[in-house]
C-alpha positions in Angstrom: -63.2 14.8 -11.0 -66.2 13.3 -8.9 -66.2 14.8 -5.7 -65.3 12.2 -3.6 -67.7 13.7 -0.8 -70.6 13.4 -2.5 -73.1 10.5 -2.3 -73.6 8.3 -5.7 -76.7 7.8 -7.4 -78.4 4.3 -6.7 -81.4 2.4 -6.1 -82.3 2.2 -2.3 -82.7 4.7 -0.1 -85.8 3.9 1.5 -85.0 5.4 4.5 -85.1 8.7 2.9 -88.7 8.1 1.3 -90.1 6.8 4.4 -89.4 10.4 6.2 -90.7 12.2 3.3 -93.8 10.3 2.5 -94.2 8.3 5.6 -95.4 5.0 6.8 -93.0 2.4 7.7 -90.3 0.3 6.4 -93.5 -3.0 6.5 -95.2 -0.8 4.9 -93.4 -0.2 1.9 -92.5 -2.2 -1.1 -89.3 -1.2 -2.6 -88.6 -1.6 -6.0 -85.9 0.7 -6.4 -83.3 -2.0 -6.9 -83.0 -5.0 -9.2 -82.5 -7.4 -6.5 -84.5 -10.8 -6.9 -87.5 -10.6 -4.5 -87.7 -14.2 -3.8 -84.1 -15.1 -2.4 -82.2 -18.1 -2.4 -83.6 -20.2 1.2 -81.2 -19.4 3.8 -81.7 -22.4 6.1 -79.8 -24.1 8.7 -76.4 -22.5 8.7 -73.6 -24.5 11.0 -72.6 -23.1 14.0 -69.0 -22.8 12.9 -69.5 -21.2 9.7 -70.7 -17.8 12.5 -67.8 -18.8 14.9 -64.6 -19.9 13.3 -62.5 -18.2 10.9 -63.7 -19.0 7.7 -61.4 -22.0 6.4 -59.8 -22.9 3.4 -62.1 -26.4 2.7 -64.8 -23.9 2.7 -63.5 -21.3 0.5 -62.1 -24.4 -2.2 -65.8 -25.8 -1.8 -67.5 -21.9 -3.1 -64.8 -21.5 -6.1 -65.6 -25.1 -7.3 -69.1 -24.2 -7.2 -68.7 -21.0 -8.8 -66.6 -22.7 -11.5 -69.0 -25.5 -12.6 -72.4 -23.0 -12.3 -70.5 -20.4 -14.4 -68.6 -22.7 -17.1 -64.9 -21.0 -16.0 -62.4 -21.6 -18.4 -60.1 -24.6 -16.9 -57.2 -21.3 -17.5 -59.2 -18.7 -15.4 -59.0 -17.9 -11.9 -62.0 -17.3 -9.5 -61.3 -14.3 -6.7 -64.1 -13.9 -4.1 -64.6 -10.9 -2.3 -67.3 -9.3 0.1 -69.2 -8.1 -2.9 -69.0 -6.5 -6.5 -68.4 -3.4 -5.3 -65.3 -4.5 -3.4 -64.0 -5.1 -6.4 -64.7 -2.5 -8.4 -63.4 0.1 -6.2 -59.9 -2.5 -5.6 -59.2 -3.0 -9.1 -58.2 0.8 -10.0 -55.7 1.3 -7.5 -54.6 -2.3 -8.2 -54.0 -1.4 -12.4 -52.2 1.7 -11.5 -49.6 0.1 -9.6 -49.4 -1.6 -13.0 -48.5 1.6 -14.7 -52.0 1.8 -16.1 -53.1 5.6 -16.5 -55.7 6.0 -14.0 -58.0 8.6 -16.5 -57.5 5.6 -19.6 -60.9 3.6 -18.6 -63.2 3.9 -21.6 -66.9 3.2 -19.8 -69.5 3.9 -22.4 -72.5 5.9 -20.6 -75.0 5.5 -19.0 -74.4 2.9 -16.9 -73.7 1.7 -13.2 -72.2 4.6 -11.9 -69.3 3.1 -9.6 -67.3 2.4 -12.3 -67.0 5.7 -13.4 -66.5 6.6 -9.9 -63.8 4.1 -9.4 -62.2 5.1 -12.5 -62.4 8.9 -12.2 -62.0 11.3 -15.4 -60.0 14.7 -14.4 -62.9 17.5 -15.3 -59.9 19.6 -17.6 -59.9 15.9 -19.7 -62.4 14.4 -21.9 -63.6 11.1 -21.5 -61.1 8.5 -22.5 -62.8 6.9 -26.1 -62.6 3.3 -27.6 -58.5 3.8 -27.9 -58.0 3.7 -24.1 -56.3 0.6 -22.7 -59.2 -0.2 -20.1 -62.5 -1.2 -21.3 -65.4 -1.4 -18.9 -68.5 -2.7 -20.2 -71.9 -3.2 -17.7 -73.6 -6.5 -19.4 -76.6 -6.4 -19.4 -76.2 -2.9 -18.7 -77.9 -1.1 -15.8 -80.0 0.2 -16.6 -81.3 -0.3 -20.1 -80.0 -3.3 -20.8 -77.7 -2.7 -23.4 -75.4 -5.9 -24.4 -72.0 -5.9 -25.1 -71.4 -7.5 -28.3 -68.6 -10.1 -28.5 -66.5 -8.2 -31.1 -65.9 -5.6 -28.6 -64.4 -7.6 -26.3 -60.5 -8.2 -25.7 -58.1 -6.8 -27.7 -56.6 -4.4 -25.5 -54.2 -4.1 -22.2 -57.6 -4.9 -20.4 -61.4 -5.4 -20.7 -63.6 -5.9 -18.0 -67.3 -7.1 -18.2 -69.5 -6.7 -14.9 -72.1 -9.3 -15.5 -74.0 -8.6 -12.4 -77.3 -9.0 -14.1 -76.2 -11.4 -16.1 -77.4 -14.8 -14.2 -81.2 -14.2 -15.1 -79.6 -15.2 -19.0 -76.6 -17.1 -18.8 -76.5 -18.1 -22.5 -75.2 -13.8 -23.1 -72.5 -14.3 -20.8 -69.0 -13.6 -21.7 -67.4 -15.8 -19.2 -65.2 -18.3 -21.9 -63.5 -15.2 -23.2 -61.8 -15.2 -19.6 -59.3 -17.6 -20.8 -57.7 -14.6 -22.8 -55.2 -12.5 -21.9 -56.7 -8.9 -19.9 -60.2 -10.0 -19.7 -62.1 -9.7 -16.3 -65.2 -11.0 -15.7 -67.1 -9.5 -12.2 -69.8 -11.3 -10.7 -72.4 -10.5 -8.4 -74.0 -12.6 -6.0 -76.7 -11.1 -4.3 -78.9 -9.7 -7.2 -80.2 -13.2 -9.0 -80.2 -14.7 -5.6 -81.2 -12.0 -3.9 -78.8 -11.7 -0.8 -77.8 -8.7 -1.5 -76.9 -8.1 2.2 -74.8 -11.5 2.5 -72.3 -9.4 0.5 -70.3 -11.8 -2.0 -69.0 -11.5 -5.5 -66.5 -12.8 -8.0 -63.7 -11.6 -10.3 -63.0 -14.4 -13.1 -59.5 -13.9 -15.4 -56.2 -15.4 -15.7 -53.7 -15.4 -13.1 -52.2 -12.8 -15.3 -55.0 -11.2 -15.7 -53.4 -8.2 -15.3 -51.5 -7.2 -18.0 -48.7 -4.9 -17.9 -49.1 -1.4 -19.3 -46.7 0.2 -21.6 -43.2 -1.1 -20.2 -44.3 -1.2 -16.5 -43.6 -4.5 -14.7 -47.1 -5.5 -14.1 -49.3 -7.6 -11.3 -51.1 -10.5 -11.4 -54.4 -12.0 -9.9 -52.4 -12.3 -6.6 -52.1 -8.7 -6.2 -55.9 -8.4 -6.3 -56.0 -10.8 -3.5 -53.6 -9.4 -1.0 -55.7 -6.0 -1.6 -58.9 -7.9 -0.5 -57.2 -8.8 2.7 -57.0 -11.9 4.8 -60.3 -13.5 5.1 -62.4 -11.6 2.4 -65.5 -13.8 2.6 -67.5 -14.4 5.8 -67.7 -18.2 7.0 -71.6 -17.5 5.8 -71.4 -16.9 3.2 -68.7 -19.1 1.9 -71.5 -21.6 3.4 -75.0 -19.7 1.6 -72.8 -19.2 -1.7 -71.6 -22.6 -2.5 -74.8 -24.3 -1.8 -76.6 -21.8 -4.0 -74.5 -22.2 -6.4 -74.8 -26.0 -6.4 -78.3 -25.7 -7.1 -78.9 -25.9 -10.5 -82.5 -26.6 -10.5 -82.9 -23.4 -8.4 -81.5 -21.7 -10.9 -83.2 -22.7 -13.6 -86.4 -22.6 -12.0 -86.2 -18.6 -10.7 -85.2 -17.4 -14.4 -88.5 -19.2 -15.9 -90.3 -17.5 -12.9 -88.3 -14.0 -13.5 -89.4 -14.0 -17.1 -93.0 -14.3 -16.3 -93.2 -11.7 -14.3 -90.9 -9.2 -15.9 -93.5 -9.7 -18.6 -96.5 -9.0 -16.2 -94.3 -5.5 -15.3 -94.0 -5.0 -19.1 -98.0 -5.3 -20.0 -98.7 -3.6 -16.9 -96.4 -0.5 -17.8 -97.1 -0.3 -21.1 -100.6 0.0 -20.9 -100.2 3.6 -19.3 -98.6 4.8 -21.9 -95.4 4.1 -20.9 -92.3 2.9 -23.2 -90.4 0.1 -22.7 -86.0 1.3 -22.9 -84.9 -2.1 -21.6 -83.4 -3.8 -19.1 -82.7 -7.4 -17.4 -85.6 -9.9 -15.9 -84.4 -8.2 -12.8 -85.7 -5.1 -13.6 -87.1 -2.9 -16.1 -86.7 0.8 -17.6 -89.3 2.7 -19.0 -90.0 5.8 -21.3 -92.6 8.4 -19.4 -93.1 11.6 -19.5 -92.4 12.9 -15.9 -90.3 10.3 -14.3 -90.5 12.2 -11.1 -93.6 12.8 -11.1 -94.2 9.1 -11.4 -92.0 8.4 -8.7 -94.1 11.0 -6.2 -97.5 9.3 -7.2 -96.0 6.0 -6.6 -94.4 6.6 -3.4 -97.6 8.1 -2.2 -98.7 4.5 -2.3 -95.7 4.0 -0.5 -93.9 2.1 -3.6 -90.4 3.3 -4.2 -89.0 3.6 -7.9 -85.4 4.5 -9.3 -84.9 7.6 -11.2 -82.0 9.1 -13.1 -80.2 13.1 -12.7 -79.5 12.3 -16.3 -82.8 11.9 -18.0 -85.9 13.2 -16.4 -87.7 10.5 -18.7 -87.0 7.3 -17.3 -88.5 5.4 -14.5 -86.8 2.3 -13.4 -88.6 -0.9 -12.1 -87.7 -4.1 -9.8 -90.0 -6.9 -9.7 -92.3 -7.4 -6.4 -92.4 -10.4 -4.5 -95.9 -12.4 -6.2 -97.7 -11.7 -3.0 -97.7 -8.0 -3.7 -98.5 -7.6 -7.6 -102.5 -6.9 -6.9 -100.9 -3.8 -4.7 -98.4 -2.9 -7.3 -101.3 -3.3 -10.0 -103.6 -0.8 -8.2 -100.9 1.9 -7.7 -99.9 1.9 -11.2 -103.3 2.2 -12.2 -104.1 5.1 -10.1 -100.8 6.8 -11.1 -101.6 6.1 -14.7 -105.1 8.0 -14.3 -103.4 10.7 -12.2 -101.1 11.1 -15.1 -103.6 11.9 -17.6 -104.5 15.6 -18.5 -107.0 16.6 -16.0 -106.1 14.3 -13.6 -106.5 15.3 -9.8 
């Protein structure tokens, strides 16, 4: 099992890079993470959204929202918690009380590494395979961008499908299946929107959404609730989050602009050399053939990248706000020319 004291993988970080190749935090752009550069305008918050407890008007006013912008199934229930992670690492402890075996998530690799580490494999077993009663599928997954085909899902006790990334390309989502029995859907808010600091997602399924597991009595949506706690959501967010979510025309307008420029990253990228893997129009992977050494030249321009521990090969890309693409543009090109034989 994962040693529980030992940091996880992710994008971020800067802090770290900042002491290593200096500068500061103005200085740098980070593109470590697949969160959208140009966020959602934040303006004029009320004065009791930061004072009172957040309300019940306010919370009915974010799931109704939520419901039309995602097309929820009139059967499935919309939980809101301070963030996608929150409910990741809930809903393990919440299916074993269940009587769900807590090694019997099948989570085909690679892909965003909390859900292994919420769903932990003993290291005397082998990975549970497609027979396990938990699914968990990343769609599009993070970070190659791997979809989950339809076929695969339901079926079994449970299936649950983070669509995190899945907002740039609503037309993949999964979301109708929710009206089955033992399918989750998890939502994150502040990638597509980028707030990733206002901390809010979503996790969409029947009341009953959790099944019970081989003869043990079983919880339902409720349970997942009371282990969120009273008052999951800050009065700011249920404020930010429903009016984003009302805004259609945002919406559609950001994935037009996303598209463009995850097809500027693409030509740029690929003109070094490098090889498109995948990804989302929140960010891309590529094919190189020293990802760190990529990284290092990049971050000498005081741009930060993602890289993996499992494959030395693959450099990951955000997007960078449009102000700072003739920046990115230059870097990459100087990388590109120290990457050649001979280069100096």
């Amino acid at each position: 099992m994962r040693d529980a004291t030992q940091p996880l993988d992710h994008g971020g970080g800067l802090d770290a890079a900042i002491a290593r190749y200096g500068g500061s935090r103005a200085d740098w752009l980070d593109l470590s993470t697949g969160i959208n550069p140009v966020p959602y305008p934040v303006n004029g918050i009320s004065a009791g959204a930061w004072t009172a407890l957040p309300d019940q008007a306010a919370m009915d006013r974010l799931l109704a929202a939520a419901r039309a912008f995602w097309n929820v199934p009139d059967g499935a229930m919309i939980i809101a918690a301070p963030g996608a992670s929150s409910l990741i690492r809930r809903l393990h402890p919440v299916l074993c009380t269940a009587g769900a075996s807590p090694m019997a998530a099948y989570i085909p690799e690679p892909t965003y590494n909390e859900w292994r580490a919420a769903f932990p494999v003993s290291p005397d077993a082998d990975a549970p395979g497609p027979e396990a009663d938990i699914h968990i599928y990343v769609h599009p997954n993070n970070p190659d961008g791997r979809l989950t085909q339809a076929t695969a899902i339901g079926g079994r006790a449970i299936t649950i499908v983070d669509e995190s990334f899945c907002d740039t390309a609503p037309e993949l989502s999964h979301m109708a299946r929710t009206a089955e029995d033992g399918v989750i859907v998890i939502k994150s808010f502040g990638k597509f929107w980028g707030l990733a600091g206002l901390r809010l997602g979503f996790a969409i399924g029947r009341p009953d959404m959790l099944r019970p597991h081989h003869g043990a009595s079983g919880v339902n949506a409720d349970d997942l609730k009371a282990a969120l706690g009273p008052w999951p959501v800050s009065g700011p967010a249920l404020e930010i989050g429903a009016r984003a979510l009302e805004d259609m025309g945002w919406a559609e307008d950001t994935r037009s602009r996303l598209k463009e420029e995850t097809d500027r990253l693409d030509r740029m990228l690929t003109e070094t050399g490098a090889r498109l893997v995948g990804g989302t129009s929140l960010f891309r992977t590529y094919e190189v053939t020293n990802a760190q050494s990529w990284q290092t030249r990049l971050a000498q321009h005081h741009i930060w990248t993602r890289i993996f521990p499992y494959n030395r090969t693959w450099l990951r890309l955000g997007l960078p706000h449009p102000d700072h693409w003739p920046r990115l543009e230059k870097a990459v090109a100087a990388s590109a020319v120290m990457a050649r034989p001979g280069g100096s």
